[in-house]
N, C-alpha and C positions, 0 to 999 in steps of 0.2 A: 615489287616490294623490296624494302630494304635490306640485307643481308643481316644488320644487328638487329633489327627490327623481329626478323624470324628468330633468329638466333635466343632473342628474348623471350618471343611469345613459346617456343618449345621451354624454355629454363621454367619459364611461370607453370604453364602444363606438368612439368615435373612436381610443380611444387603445391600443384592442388593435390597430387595425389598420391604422394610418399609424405606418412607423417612426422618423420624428422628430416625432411629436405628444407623447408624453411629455414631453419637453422647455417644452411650451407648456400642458399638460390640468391639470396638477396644480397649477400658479397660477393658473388659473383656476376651478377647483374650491372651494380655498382661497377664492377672492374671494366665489365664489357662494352658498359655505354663508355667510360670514357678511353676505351682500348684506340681509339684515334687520335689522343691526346697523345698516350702513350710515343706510337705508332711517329706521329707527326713530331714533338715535340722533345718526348724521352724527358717527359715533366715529372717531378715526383715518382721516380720512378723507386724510390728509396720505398715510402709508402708502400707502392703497389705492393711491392715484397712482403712486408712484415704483414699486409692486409692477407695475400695468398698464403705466409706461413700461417696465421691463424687460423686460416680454413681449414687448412692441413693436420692442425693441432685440433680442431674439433671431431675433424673424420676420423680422426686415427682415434681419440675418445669411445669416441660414437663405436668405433670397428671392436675395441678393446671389451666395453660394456656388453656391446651383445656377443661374443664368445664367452662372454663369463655367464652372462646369462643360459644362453645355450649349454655350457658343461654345466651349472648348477643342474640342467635339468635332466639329462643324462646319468644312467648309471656308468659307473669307473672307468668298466671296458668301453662302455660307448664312446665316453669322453677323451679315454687315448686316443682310440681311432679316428675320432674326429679330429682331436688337437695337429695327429701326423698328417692326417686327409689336406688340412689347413697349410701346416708347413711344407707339403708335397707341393700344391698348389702356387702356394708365394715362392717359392724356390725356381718353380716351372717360369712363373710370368715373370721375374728376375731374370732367370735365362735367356727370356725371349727377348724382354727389352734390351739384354745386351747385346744379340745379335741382330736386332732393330739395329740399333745405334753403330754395330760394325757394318752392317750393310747400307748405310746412310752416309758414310766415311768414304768407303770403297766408291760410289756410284758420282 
């Protein structure tokens, strides 16, 4: 079987069954069937970008909406603790992608 082929059928499987994936699966579906075009030709490669920054701009929506939803539902001190929990975390995975990217330099 083909590698985009899987690649896709796992995207779709994500996308029956997370109910705001759709919103994010079918752009990038789009991108991946023609990721050989890409790849082969570096066609419209302007596109791809602004296609991928939209994604971008909906997840980060999407990520925005449900912490606000989540602190609505929290009392004050929960909601601190959540908000630092949050920022602890993005901080963490920041760190790591940049020692990813120094150990990717190095090797």
């Amino acid at each position: 079987m083909n590698l985009n082929v899987m690649i896709r059928d796992q995207v779709l499987t994500l996308c029956k069954t997370k109910t705001d994936q759709p919103i994010f699966c079918m752009p990038l579906i789009w991108m991946q069937d023609s990721s050989s075009d890409i790849l082969g030709m570096c066609a419209n490669i302007d596109g791809k970008i602004e296609e991928l920054v939209k994604i971008l701009e909906k997840a980060d929506d999407l990520r925005m909406r449900t912490v606000g939803k989540v602190v609505d539902l929290l009392t004050p001190q929960q909601a601190v603790e959540f908000l630092i929990a949050a920022a602890e975390l993005q901080f963490g995975v920041h760190c790591w992608g940049l020692n990813q990217d120094r150990l990717r330099r190095n090797v």
